[in-house]
LUMDREN-82511 format. One line per 8 residues: number of its first residue (from 1); their letters; for each residue x, y, z of C-alpha. Coordinates in steps of 0.2 Angstrom, whole numbers, plus 5000, padded with zeros to 4 digits. Example, Ala and Ser with C-alpha at 12.3 -4.5 7.8 and 13.67 -1.06 7.14 Angstrom:
BEGIN
1> as> 5062:4978:5039  5068:4995:5036
END
This chain:
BEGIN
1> xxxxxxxx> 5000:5000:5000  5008:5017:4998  5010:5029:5009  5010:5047:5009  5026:5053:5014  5028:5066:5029  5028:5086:5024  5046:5094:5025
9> xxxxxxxx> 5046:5103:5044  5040:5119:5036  5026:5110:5030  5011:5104:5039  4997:5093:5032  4980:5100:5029  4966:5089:5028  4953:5101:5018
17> xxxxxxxx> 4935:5099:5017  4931:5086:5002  4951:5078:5002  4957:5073:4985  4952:5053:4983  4965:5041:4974  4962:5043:4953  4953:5026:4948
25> xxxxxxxx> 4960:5014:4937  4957:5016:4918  4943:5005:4917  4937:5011:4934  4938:5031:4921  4930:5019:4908  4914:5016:4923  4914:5033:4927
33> xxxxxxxx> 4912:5039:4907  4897:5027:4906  4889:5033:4922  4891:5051:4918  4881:5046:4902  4867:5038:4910  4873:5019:4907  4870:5011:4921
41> xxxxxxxx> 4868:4995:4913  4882:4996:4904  4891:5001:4922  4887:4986:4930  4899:4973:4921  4915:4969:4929  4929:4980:4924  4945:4970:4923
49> xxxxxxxx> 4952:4979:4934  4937:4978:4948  4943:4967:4960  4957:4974:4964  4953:4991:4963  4951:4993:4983  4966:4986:4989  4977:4997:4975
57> xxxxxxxx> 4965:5013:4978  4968:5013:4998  4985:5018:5001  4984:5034:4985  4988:5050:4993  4971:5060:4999  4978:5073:5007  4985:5089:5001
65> xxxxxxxx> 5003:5095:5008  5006:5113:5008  5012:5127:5019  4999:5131:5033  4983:5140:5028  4970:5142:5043  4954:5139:5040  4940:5146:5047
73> xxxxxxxx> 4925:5132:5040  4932:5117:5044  4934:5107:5060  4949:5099:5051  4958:5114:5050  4977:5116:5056  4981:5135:5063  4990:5140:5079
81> xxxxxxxx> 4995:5128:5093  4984:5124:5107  4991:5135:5122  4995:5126:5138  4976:5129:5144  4966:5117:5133  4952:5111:5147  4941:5108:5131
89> xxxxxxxx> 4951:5094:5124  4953:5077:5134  4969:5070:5140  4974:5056:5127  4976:5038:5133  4992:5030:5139  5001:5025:5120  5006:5007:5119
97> xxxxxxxx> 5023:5004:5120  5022:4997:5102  5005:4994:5090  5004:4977:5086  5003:4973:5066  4986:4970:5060  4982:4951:5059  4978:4944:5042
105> xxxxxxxx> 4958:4942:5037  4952:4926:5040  4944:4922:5024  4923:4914:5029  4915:4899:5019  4904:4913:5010  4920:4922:5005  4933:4911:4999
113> xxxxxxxx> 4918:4900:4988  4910:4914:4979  4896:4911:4969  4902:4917:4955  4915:4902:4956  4903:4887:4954  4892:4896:4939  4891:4889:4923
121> xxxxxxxx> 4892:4903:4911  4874:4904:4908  4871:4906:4926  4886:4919:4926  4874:4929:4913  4860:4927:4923  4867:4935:4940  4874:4947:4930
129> xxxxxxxx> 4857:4952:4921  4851:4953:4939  4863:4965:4947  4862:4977:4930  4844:4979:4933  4847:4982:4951  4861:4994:4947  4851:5002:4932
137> xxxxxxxx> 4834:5004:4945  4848:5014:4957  4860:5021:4947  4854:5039:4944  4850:5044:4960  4865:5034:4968  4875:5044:4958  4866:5061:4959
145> xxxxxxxx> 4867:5061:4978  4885:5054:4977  4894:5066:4966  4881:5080:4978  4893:5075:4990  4907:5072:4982  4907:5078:4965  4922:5064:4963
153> xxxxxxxx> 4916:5054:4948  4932:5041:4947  4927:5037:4968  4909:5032:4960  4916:5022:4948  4927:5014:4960  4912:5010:4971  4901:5002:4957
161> xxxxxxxx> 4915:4990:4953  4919:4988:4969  4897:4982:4971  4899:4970:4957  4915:4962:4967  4903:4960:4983  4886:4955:4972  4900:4941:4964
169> xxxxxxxx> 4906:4936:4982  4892:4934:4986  4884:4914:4990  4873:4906:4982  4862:4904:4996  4861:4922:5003  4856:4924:4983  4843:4912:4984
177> xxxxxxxx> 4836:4922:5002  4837:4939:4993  4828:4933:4981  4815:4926:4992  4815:4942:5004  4813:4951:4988  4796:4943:4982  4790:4942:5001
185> xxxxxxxx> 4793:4963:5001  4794:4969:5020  4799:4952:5029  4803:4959:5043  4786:4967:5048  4779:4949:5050  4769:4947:5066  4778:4929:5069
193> xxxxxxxx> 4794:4940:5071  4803:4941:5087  4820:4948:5091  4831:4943:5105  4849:4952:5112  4862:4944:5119  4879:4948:5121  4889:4931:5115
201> xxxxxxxx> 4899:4928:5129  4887:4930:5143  4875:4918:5134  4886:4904:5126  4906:4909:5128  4908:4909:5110  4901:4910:5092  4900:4892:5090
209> xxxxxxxx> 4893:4890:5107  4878:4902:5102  4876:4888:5088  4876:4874:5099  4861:4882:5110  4851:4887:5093  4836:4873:5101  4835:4885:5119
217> xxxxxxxx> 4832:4902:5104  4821:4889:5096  4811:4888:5112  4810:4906:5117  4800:4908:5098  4816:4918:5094  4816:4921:5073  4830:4937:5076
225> xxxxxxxx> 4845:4936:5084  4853:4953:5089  4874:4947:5093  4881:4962:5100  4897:4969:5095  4909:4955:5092  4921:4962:5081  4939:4964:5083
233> xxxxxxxx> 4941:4979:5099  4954:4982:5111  4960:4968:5124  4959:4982:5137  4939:4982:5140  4943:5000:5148  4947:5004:5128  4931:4996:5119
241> xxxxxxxx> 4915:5003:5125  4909:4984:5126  4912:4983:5105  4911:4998:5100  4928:5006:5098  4931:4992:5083  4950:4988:5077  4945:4979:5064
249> xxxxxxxx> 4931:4977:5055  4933:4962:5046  4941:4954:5062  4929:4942:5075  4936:4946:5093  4948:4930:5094  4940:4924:5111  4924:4923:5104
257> xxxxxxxx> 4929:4915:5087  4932:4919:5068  4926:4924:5053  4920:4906:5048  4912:4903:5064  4901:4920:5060  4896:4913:5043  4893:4894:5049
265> xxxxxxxx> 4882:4902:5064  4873:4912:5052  4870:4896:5039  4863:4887:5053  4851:4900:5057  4844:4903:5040  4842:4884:5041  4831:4885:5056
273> xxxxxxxx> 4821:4902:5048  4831:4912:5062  4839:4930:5057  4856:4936:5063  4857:4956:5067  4875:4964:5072  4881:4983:5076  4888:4991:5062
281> xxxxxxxx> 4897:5008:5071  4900:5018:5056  4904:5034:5065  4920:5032:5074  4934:5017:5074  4945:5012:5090  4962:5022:5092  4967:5006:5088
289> xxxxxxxx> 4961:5002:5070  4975:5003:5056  4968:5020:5048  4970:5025:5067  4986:5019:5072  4994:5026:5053  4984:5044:5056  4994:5045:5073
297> xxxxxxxx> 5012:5040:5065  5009:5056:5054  5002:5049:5038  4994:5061:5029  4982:5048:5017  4977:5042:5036  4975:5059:5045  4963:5064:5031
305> xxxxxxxx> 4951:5050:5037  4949:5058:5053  4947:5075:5060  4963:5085:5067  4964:5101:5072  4977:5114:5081  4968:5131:5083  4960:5132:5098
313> xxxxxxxx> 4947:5143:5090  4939:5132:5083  4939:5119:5097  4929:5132:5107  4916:5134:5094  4912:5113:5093  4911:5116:5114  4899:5133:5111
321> xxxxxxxx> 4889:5123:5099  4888:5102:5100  4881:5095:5114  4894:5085:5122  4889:5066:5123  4896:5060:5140  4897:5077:5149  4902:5067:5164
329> xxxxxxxx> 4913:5052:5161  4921:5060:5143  4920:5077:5141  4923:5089:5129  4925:5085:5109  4945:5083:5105  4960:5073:5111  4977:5080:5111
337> xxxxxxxx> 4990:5068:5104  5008:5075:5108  5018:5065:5096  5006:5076:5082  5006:5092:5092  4985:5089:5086  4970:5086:5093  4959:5073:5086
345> xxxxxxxx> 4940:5073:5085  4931:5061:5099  4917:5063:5103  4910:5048:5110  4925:5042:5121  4944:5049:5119  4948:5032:5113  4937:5031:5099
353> xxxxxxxx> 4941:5042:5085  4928:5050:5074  4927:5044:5055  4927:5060:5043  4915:5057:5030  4918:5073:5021  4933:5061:5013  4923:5050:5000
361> xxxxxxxx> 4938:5036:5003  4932:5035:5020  4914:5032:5013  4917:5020:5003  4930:5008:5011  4915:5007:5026  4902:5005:5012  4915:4990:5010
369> xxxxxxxx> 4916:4984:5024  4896:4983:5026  4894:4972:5010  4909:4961:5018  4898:4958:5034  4884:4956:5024  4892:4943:5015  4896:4933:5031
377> xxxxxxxx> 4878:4930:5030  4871:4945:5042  4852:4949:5039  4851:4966:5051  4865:4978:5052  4862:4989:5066  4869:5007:5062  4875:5013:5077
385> xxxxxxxx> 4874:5033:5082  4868:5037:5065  4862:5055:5069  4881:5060:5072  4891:5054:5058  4892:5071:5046  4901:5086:5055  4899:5104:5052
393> xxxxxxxx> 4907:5117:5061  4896:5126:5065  4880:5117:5068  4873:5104:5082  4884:5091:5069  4868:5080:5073  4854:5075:5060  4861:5085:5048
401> xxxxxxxx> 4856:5083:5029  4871:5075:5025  4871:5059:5035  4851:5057:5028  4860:5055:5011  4872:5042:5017  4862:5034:5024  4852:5035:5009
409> xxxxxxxx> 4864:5028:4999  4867:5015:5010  4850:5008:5008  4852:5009:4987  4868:5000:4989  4861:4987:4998  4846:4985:4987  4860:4983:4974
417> xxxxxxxx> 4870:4970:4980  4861:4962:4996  4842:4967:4994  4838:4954:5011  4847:4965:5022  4838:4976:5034  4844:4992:5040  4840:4995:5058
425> xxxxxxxx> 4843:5013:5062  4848:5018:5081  4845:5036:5082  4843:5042:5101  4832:5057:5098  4817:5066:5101  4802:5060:5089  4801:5074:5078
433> xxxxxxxx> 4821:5070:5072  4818:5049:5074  4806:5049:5061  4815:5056:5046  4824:5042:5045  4812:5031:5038  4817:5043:5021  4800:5043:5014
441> xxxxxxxx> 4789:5030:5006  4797:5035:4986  4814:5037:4994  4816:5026:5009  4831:5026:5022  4832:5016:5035  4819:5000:5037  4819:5000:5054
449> xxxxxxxx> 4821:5012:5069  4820:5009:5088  4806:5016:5097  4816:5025:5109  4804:5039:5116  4790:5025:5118  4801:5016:5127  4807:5029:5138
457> xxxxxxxx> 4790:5033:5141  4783:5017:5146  4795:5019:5161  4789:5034:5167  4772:5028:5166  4776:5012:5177  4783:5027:5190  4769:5038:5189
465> xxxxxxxx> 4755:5028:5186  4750:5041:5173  4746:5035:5156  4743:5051:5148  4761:5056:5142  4763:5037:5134  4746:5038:5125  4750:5055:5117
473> xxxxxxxx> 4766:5047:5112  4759:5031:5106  4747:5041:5096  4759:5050:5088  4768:5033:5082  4751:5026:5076  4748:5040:5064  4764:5037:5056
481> xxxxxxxx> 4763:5029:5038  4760:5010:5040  4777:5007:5030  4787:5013:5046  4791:5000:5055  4800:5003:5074  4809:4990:5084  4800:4990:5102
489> xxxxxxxx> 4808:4983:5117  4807:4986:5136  4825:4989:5137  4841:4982:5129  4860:4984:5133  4861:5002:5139  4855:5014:5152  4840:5022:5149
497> xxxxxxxx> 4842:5041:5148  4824:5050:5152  4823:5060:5135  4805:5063:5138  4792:5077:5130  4795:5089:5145  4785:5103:5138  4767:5091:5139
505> xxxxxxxx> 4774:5086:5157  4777:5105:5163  4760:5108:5160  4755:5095:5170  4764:5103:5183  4780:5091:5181  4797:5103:5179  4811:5092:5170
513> xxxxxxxx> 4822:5094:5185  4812:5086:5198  4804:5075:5187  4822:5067:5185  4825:5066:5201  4811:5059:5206  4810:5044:5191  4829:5041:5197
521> xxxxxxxx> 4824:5039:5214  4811:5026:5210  4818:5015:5198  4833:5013:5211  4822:5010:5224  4823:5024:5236  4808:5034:5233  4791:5028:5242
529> xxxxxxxx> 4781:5014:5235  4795:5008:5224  4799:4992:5222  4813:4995:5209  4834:4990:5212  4845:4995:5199  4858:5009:5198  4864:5027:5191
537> xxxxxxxx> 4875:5029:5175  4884:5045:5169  4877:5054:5185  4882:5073:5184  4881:5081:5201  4879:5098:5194  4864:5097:5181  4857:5080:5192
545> xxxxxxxx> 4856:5073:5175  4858:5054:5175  4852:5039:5166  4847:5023:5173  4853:5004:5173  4845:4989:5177  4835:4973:5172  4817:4971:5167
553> xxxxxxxx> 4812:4960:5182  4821:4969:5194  4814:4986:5189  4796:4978:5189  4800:4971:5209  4804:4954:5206  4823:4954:5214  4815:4966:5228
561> xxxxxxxx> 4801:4952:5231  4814:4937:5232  4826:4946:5243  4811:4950:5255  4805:4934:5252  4787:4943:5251  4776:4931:5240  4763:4944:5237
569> xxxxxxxx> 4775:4956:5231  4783:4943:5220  4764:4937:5212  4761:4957:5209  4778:4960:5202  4777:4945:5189  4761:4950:5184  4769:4967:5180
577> xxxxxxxx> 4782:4960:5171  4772:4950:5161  4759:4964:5158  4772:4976:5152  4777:4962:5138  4761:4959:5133  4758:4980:5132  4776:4977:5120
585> xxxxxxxx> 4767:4963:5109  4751:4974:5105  4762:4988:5096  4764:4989:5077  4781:4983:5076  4795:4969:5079  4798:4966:5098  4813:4964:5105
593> xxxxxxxx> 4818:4955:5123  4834:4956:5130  4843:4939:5133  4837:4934:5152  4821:4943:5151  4812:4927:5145  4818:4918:5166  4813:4936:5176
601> xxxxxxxx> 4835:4936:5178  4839:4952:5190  4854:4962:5190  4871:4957:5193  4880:4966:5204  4898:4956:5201  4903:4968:5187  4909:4977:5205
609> xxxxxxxx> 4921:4965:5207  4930:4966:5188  4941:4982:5190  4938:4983:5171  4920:4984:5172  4918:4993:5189  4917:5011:5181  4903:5006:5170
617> xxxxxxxx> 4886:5004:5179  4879:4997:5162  4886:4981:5168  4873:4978:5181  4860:4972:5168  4873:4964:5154  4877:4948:5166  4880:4933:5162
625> xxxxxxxx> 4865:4922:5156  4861:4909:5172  4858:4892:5161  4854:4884:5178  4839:4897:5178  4831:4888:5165  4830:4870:5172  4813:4879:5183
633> xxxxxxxx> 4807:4882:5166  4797:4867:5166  4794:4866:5186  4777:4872:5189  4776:4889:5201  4793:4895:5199  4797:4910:5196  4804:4906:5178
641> xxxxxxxx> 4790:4895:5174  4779:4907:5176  4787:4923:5166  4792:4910:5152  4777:4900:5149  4766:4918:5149  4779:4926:5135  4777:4908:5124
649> xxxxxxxx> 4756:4911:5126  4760:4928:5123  4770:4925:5106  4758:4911:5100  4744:4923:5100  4751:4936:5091  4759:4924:5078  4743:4915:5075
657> xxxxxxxx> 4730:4931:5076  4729:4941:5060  4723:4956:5072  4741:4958:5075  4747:4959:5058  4757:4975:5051  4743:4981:5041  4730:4982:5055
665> xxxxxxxx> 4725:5001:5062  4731:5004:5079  4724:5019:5089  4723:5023:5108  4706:5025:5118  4700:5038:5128  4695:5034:5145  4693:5045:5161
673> xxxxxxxx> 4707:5036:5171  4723:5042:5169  4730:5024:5177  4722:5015:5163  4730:5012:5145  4718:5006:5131  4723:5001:5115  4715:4996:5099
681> xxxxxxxx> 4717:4986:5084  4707:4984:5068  4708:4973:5054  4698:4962:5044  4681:4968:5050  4688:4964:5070  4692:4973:5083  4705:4968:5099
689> xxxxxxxx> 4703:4980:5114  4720:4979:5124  4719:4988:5140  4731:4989:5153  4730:4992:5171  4746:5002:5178  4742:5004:5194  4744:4995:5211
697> xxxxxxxx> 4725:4996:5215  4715:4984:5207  4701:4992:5193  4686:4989:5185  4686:4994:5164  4668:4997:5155  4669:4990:5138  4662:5003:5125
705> xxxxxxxx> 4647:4993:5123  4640:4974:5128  4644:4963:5116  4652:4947:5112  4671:4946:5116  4684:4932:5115  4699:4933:5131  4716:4927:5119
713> xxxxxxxx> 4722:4922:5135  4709:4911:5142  4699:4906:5128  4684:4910:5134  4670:4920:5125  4656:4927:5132  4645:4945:5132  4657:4957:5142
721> xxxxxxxx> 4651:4975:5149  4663:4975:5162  4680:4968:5167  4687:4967:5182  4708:4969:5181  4719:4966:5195  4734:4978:5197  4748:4979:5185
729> xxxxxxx> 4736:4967:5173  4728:4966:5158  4719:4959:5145  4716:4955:5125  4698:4953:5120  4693:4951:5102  4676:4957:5096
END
């Protein structure tokens, strides 16, 4: 690969706004010439010169060497040298002694036995034919909103040889399931689906062990398997932000297995009609990566793919005007790096350095990548902190235009080459700024976008007993175009932050502040009434801000109950536990349980003991899975039993009743007590009333009028007028 040499000491590097990219191969110009003229058909056979056209592009110079010139516009500016006080920029993590060499890809099943390989030329034709009309169906608007970007016509080029190369690699069978994902449409808004997350080490040790308890996912009704980051990070855990500052991202983490473990995991579960979802993290790469530890060494082609900067000015305007992510644990936006006299963007963790995407070689070396994972067999890539991946001095550098058009591109690129693959969109925001990543219904971005808000909300309405905040939200989500499809889940690996519609609440009387305070207080279990264990993460002493950590069962009292041995408390906190799934289940959506949630598991509190872990409250609720748990699965009255056999009743119901299906109209109900959530469903000329008790008195609900109802859960059908509900119960009855 070569390498840009270092500027002369009167020289300094300066990574500009849009760096040069590496001029493409001549047939790679030839691409380019065809595009410009419209032929996208024509642009999607195989230069000669395609499959090598990555590994000969990365190393051409990108960045431009010349004399020092401040910029004013540009957060990768070079200019006058921090001074001695630079509180805004974190203090840089202790260097390695020396940075190990980058181990060799391991090659998977789906990659060293392309397709492509095995064809006869007829067939060769064939998958050619097909790719060219995906390309041709893509091509003028992938190219449009590329060169809006870029305006780099020979980097285009580059990249749709570069999607014949991966379409090529691509197996047979995934073939075969695009083609069938392709003729199903949206086959992921199926009311069958449901999603489970586990961390591969806490549930099976390795990749291969997650394979060998495929029957136990079987058994949950598990069809979509989120595996949380499992590529390549830093040995240190202090350095990975559990997976997500990635070294490599065409790397497994060695203790949890390789590359051909991924792809022979992921064979096995399209066998068994189960879906494989990992983390993609597209805006930042470990201080550890290649492009990382080359950028620190002073090569300019590196440095470019990151942001540096010297002036102090300018440091001061991201602090004036982007929110700073951990205010607490991280603060500030920059990491100064003596050995370059630079600071270095990082605005997540000093340790994971922010990916410049104004540099189109950065773009399409992780559009790369992507297709690679997607080529091991992945069905969901999970795009982590997608709202934050375009910077713009400036501006919030969050939701801005530019990272809707990459993500938009994305989603064409896919649809090109690997039209099964879902894109799951984690964007952390308020609603009005979640939604426009769908795109739109012509021009469609991500397929899929966690329901964060709603979740959030549900929370607060298990604290306040209060439903009204969650049914304005819920309403706001059911008046969304059907084609929308959120991810709903009670809570998953990380805190919850308590990002809630504070302008509704201060007119009930509830100031931000003191409302944070008090849903703190609650959920860990030191405010009246509560029943909640679980603990603080990011707490800032100043603001009171803080997000919260800790299990479903033991937010809804179940490890309170069993350390009181109170069996009252335990029957009412089950009940909750269970009613809070079932409130999950009647959303529009896929549903999502975290791995332990199925056997009521409650927090661990040994993540105290691991000094690498002990920082990180998160912990608390990412313990180990407790296998021994699931031998009461089958043993009458226990508390496992009990949660596990009312999730499988739950699931079989909403996989066998076409009430739930993605098409039906979902609306909330008004009704005079604020405690009481009622929702409805329509479709097919029926009607399912699901209401919700969340509160600890028991209540008695007036159906709208005296007719004949089925209970899902019971069987029974009879002429209902009224219901009598226990607290923190529910209940599913079909008209």
């Amino acid at each position: 690969m070569a390498e840009t040499p270092k500027p002369a000491a009167s020289q300094e590097t300066v990574v500009t706004d849009t760096p040069a990219a590496p001029k493409a191969k001549p047939a790679a110009k030839r691409a380019a010439t065809r595009a410009a003229s419209g032929s996208a058909s024509a642009a999607g056979k195989e230069p000669s010169a395609a499959k090598k056209a990555t590994s000969k592009a990365a190393g051409t110079k990108t960045a431009a060497t010349k004399k020092t010139t401040p910029r004013a516009d540009s957060a990768t500016s070079t200019a006058k040298k921090p001074t001695a006080a630079t509180p805004k920029a974190k203090a840089a993590p202790k260097p390695k002694a020396a940075a190990k060499k980058a181990a060799p890809k391991t090659a998977s099943p789906a990659a060293t036995k392309p397709a492509s390989a095995r064809m006869t030329k007829a067939q060769k034709e064939a998958a050619d034919k097909i790719f060219a009309e995906r390309l041709a169906r893509h091509h003028d608007e992938l190219r449009w909103l590329y060169m809006e970007l870029y305006d780099n016509g020979d980097m285009f080029a580059e990249l749709c040889d570069q999607m014949k190369h991966f379409f090529d690699e691509r197996s047979t069978k995934l073939k075969e399931l695009d083609a069938q994902r392709e003729a199903a449409g949206a086959w992921y808004r199926a009311s069958d689906m449901l999603g489970m997350q586990m961390y591969i080490d806490n549930f099976a040790g390795t990749i291969k062990g997650v394979e060998e308890k495929l029957d136990y996912v079987q058994q949950c009704n598990v069809n979509y398997l989120h595996l949380m980051p499992f590529l390549d990070t830093p040995a240190d855990k202090s350095r990975s932000d559990g997976g997500y500052a990635v070294s490599d991202f065409r790397r497994v983490k060695p203790e949890l297995g390789t590359m051909d473990d991924l792809a022979h995991l992921a064979d096995e579960c399209h066998e068994r009609g189960i879906s494989l979802c990992m983390d993609f993290v597209m805006n930042h790469t470990s201080e550890d990566h290649e492009w990382a530890r080359r950028a620190r060494a002073g090569e300019g082609e590196y440095m470019s793919r990151y942001f540096f900067v010297k002036d102090q000015g300018i440091i001061d305007r991201y602090t004036r005007d982007v929110p700073q992510v951990f205010p607490t644990t991280a603060p500030g936006h920059f990491t100064y790096l003596p050995e370059l006299d630079q600071c270095v963007m990082t605005q997540f963790y000093p340790y994971q350095w922010d990916l410049n995407y104004r540099n189109p070689r950065v773009f399409n070396e992780m559009m790369y990548n992507f297709l690679f994972l997607a080529n091991q067999g992945m069905d969901i890539i999970r795009i982590d902190a997608v709202p934050y991946i375009w910077k713009q001095l400036g501006t919030n550098c969050r939701n801005l235009k530019q990272v809707h058009t990459i993500v938009r591109m994305m989603r064409m690129i896919g649809e090109i080459v690997c039209p099964g693959i879902v894109l799951l969109g984690e964007v952390v925001m308020a609603p009005v700024e979640v939604v426009p990543y769908f795109g739109t219904v012509e021009k469609p971005e991500c397929h899929m976008l966690y329901n964060v808000t709603t979740m959030a909300t549900t929370w607060n309405t298990v604290a306040c007993r209060d439903t009204r905040l969650l049914r304005s939200q819920l309403d706001a989500v059911f008046g969304l175009p059907r084609e929308y499809t959120f991810l709903n889940y009670l809570r998953c690996h990380d805190d919850i932050g308590w990002g809630l519609d504070y302008g509704t609440l201060s007119a009930w009387g509830m100031a931000e502040v003191p409302h944070k305070q008090f849903l703190n207080d609650y959920f860990c279990g030191v405010a009246p009434g509560s029943v909640s264990r679980g603990e603080l993460y990011n707490a800032d002493p100043v603001t009171g801000d803080a997000r919260f950590c800790g299990t479903t069962a033991s937010m809804c009292g179940i490890e309170a109950a069993g350390f009181e041995g109170d069996e009252a408390a335990m029957d009412v906190a089950i009940r909750k536990d269970i009613m809070l799934h079932a409130y999950m289940f009647t959303q529009s959506g896929l549903p999502i349980i975290y791995s332990g949630d199925e056997i009521g598991q409650v927090n661990d509190y040994s993540y105290k003991e691991d000094p690498e872990k002990a920082a990180d409250s998160r912990y608390i609720h990412r313990g180990a899975f407790d296998w021994g748990l699931t031998e009461n699965i089958e043993k009458p009255g226990t508390i496992q039993q009990r949660i596990f056999s009312a999730l499988a009743q739950l699931e079989d119901i909403r996989r066998t009743e076409a009430i739930f299906g993605a098409e039906a109209e979902v609306c909330t109900k008004d009704y005079s007590d604020t405690s009481i959530l009622w929702i409805v469903r329509r479709a097919g000329g029926r009607e399912l009333h699901a209401v919700f008790n969340f509160s600890d008195d028991a209540k008695t609900v007036w159906m709208p009028e005296t007719a004949t109802h089925t209970d899902l859960m019971s069987g029974t059908t009879a002429e209902v007028t009224t219901v009598d509900m226990p607290s923190w119960s529910f209940i599913w009855m079909l008209k």
